[in-house]
C-alpha positions in Angstrom: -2.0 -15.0 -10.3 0.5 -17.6 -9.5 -0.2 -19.3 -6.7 3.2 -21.0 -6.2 4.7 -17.0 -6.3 5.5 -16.9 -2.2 4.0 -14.0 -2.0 0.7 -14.8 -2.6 0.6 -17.2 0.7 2.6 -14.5 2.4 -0.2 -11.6 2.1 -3.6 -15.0 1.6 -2.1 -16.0 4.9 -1.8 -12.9 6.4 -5.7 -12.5 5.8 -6.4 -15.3 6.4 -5.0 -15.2 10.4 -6.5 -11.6 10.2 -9.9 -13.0 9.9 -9.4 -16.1 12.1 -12.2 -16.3 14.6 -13.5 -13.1 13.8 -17.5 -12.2 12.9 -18.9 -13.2 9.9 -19.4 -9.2 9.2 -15.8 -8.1 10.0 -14.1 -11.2 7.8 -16.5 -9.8 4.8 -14.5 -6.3 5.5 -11.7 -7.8 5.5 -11.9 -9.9 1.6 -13.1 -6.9 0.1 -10.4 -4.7 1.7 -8.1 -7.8 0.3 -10.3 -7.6 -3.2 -9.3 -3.7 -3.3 -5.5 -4.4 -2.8 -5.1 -7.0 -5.9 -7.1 -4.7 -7.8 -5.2 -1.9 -6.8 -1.6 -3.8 -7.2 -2.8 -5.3 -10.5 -4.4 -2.6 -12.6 -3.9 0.9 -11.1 -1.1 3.6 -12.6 2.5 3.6 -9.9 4.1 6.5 -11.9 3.6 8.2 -8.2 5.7 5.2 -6.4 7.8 3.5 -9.4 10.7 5.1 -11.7 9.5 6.1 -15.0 11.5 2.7 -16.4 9.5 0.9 -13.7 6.1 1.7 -15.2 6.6 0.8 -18.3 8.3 -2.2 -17.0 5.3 -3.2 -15.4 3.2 -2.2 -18.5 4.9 -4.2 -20.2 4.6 -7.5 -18.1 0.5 -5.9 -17.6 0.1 -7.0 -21.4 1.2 -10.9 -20.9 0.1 -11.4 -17.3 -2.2 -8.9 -15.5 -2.8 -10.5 -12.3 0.4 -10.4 -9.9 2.8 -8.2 -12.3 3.8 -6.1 -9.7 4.7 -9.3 -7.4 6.7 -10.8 -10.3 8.5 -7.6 -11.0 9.2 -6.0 -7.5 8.4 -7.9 -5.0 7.7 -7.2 -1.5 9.8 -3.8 -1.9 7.5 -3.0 -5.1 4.6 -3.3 -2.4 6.1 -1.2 0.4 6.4 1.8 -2.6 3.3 1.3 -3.7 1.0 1.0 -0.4 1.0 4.5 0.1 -1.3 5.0 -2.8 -3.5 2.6 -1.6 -4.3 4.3 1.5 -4.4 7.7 -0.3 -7.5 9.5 -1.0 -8.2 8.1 -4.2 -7.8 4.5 -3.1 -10.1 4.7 -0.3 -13.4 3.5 0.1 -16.2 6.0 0.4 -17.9 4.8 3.7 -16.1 5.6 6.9 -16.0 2.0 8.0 -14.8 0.7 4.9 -11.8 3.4 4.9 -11.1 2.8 8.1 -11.0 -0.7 7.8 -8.4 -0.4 5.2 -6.2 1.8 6.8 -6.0 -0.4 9.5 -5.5 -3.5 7.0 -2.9 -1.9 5.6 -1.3 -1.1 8.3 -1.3 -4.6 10.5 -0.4 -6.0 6.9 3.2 -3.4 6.9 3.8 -4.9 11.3 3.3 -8.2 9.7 5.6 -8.1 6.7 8.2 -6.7 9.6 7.2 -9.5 12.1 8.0 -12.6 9.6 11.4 -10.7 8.1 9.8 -9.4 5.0 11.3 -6.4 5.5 15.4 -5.7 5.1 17.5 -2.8 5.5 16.5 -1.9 2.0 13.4 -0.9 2.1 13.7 0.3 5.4 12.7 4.0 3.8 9.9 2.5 1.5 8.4 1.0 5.4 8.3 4.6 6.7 6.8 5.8 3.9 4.0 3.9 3.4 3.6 3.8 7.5 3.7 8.2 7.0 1.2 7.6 4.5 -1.2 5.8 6.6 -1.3 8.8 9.0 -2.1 11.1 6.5 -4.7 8.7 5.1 -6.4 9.1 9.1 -6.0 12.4 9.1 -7.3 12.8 5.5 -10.5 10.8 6.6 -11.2 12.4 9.6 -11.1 16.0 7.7 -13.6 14.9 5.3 -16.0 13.4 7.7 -15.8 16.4 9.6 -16.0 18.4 6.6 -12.5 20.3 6.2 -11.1 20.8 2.8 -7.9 18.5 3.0 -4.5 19.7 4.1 -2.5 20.2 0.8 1.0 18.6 0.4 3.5 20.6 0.7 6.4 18.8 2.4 9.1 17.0 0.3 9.1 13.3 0.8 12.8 12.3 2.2 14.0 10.3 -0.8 13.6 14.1 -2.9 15.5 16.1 0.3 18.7 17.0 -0.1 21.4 18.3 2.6 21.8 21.9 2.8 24.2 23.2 0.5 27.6 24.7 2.2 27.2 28.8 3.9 28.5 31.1 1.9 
């Protein structure tokens, strides 16, 4: 990690006013929910969120520099794309508190990026898709604490639609 890189302050700052005056308990939450998201940016697989030219990109750059690839590649934008696997099943933490902890990170992180300009007309789509997935993550987590089998997926994100062809 490059601590010079401006988004490292951007999301250490971010956690850092997060935990400000906070319990000792809830700030502990809070670095490992931080902990989880490097981890997750630095080694987990994007095929899901990046083009296939992406990924290897970012393999690639994986082999010189692991810590902050994705940041030195993409960018905030690379984050927006990628978020939504972070808050996915897979991503989240077994324990109901920790989960819910994260989803709510994640998504106080996605209103702060938008509060200090982070976020341009650009990745306006990547925003609402990582804010979607945050909703499904709460639904997905309340389904298995209750016990339900989890909804399956069958909607089309919006970058995949296309307009209706013309009537014939």
């Amino acid at each position: 990690m490059d601590i010079d890189e401006p988004v490292w302050p951007l999301i250490d700052d971010f956690f850092a006013g997060l935990a400000s005056g906070r319990k000792a308990e809830t700030c502990r939450r809070y670095a490992r929910v931080r902990l989880r998201l490097y981890d997750f940016l630095d080694v987990d697989d994007m095929g899901l969120w990046l083009t296939p030219d992406e990924v290897t990109l970012l393999a690639a750059e994986r082999e010189f520099v692991r810590d902050g690839a994705l940041w030195t590649l993409y960018g905030v934008e690379g984050l927006l794309r990628c978020l939504p696997g972070f808050v996915a099943e897979p991503a989240l933490p077994s324990t109901a508190t920790e989960a819910r902890m994260q989803l709510s990170v994640v998504n106080r992180l996605l209103l702060h990026l938008r509060r200090v300009r982070q976020v341009d007309r650009s990745m306006v789509g990547a925003y609402r898709e990582a804010m979607q997935a945050i909703g499904r993550g709460r639904i997905d987590l309340e389904r298995r604490l209750d016990g339900s089998p989890p909804v399956p997926r069958t909607e089309i994100a919006a970058r995949f639609r296309q307009p209706p062809g013309p009537p014939w």
